[in-house]
SEPA-993791 format. One record per residue (C-alpha): x, y, z; residue in one letter. Coordinates in steps of 0.05 Angstrom, whole numbers, padded with zeros to 5 digits, always signed. Each point is the difference from the previous one (the first is absolute). Layout:
N
XYZA
...
//
This chain:
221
-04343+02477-00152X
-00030+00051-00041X
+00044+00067+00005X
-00012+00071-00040X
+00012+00067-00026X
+00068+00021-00048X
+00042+00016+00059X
-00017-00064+00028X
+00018-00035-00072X
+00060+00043+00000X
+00038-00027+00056X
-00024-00076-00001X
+00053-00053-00006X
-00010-00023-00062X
+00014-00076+00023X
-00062+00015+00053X
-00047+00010-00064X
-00044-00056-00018X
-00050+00049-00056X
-00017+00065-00009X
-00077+00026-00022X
+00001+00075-00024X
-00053+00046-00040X
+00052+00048-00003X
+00028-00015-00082X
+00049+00058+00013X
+00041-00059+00037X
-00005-00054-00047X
+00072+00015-00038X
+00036+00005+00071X
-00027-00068+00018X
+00020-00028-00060X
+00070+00020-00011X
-00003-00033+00086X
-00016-00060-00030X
-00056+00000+00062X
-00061-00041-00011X
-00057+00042-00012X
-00088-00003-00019X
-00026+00064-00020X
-00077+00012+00027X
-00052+00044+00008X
+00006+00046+00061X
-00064-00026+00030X
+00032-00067+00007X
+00063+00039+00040X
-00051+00034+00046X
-00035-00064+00024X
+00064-00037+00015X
+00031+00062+00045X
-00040+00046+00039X
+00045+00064+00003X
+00039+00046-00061X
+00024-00052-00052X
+00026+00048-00048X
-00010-00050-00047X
+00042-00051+00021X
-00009-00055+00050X
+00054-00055+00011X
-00001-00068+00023X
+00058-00023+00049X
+00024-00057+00034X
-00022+00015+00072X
+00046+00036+00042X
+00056-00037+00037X
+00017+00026+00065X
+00061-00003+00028X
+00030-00027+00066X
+00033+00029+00063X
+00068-00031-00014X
-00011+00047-00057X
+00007+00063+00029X
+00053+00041-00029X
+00000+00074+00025X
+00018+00036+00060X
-00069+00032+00005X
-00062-00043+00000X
-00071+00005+00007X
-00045-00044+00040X
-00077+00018-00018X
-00042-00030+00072X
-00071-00032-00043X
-00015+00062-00048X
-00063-00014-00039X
-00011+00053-00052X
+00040-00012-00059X
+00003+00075-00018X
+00049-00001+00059X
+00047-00058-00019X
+00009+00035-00077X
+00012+00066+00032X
+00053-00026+00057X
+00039-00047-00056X
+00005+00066-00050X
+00019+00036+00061X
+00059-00051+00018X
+00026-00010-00067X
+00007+00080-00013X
+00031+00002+00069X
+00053-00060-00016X
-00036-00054+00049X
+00000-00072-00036X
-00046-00043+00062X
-00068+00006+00026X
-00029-00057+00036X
-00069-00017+00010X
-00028-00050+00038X
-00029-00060-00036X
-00073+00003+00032X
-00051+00049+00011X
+00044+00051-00042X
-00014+00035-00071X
+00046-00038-00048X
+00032+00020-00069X
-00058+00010-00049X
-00023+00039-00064X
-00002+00063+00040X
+00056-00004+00037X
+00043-00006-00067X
-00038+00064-00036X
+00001+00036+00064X
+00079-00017+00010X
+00010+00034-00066X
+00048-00052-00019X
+00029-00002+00059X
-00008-00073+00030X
+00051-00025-00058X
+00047+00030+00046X
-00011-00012+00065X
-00008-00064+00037X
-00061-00032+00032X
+00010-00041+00055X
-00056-00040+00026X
+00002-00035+00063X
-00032-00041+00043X
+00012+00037+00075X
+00021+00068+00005X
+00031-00004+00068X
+00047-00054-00029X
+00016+00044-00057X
+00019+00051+00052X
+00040-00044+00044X
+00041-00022-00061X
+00013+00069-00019X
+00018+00023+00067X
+00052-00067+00003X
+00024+00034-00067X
+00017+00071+00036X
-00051+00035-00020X
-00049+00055+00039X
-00070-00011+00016X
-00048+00069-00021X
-00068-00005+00018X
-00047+00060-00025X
-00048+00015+00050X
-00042+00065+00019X
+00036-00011+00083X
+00065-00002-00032X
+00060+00050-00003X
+00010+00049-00051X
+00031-00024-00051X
+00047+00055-00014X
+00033+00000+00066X
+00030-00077-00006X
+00061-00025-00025X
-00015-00059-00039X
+00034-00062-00006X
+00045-00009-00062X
-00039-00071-00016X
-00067+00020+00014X
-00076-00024+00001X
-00059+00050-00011X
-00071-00035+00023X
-00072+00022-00027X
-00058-00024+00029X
-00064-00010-00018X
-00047+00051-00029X
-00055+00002+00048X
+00035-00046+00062X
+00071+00029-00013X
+00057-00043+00029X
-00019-00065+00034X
+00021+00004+00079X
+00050-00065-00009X
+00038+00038-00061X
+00008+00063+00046X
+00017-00053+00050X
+00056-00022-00041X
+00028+00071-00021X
+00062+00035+00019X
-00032+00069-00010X
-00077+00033-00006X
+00011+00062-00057X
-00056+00046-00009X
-00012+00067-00046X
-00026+00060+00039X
-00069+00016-00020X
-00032+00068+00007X
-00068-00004-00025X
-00058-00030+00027X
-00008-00057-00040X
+00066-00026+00030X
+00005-00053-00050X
+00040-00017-00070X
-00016-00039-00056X
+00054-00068+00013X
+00029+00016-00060X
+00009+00068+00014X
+00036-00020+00064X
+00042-00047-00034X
+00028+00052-00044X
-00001+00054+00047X
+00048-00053+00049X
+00032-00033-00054X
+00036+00057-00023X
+00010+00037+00065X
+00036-00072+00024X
+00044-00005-00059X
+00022+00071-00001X
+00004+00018+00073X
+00063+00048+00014X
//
């Protein structure tokens, strides 16, 4: 997998580096005294093997591993119901990682997975939080549930979210970007949450919502 951008180098696992390609000589030093393996080439070469803002740098990694849902560590955790825009995943994992939340699960099919842009968009940020990929969501409910914890589904025919008293152990679900949460997920919730809207677009960015719900579940007085 082909990863980039400094703050992307910066928080890499060293052991998760296969090479590095840079233009930028102002880094040579740094990845020498590292001891990382290293080619130096011309920029033009950098922009056709990433499409977005190399800075210079591009890395090649050993794909991603994903981790499984004996895995799951926290007393918060985040279930995302097929999102497709990778954008989204980045911005949800930076978002759970400043907020202390180690799990997100995906589901293995028809679901954006961990790629270049979800590792510059996470600002670092997937090194610290876990992935969990797996094969049925309503399973990976069911076993949480059997593990105390608290089914939250966001939907827009939910409650508000700032009048509930959440569960210690806890699950926050975000659906789809255009379909929102399938019916058999909401089917398998303990609670619909929604955030109030008073425009008249009446809709958030799922990222947005994450964030918004994320924080308003792990701080509620």
């Amino acid at each position: 997998m082909l990863v980039y951008g400094k703050n992307v180098l910066k928080e890499l696992d060293s052991k998760k580096i296969k090479k590095i390609y840079l233009s930028n000589r102002e880094l040579i030093a740094e990845l020498k005294s590292k001891n990382w393996k290293f080619e130096l080439v011309p920029k033009e070469r950098l922009d056709k093997m990433v499409s977005g803002n190399h800075q210079g740098i591009v890395v090649d990694i050993y794909d991603y591993e994903y981790s499984k849902i004996t895995d799951v560590d926290s007393d918060f955790v985040v279930i995302l119901d097929h999102l497709e825009d990778p954008h989204n995943l980045g911005a949800i994992i930076r978002t759970c990682e400043c907020a202390g939340i180690k799990n997100v699960i995906i589901p293995k099919d028809r679901s954006v997975l961990v790629n270049d842009t979800v590792f510059k968009v996470s600002v670092g940020a997937i090194n610290y939080v876990k992935i969990i990929m797996v094969s049925n969501l309503v399973n990976a409910i069911n076993y949480l549930k059997e593990n105390g914890y608290f089914i939250y589904c966001a939907d827009m025919d939910g409650e508000d979210y700032r009048r509930i008293d959440y569960n210690k152990k806890k699950v926050l679900i975000i659906g789809n970007e255009g379909k929102g949460i399938s019916n058999i997920v909401k089917k398998n919730s303990d609670v619909v949450v929604s955030i109030p809207m008073k425009g008249k677009i009446n809709s958030l960015n799922a990222s947005v919502s994450a964030g918004i719900l994320i924080y308003g579940m792990n701080y509620h007085d």
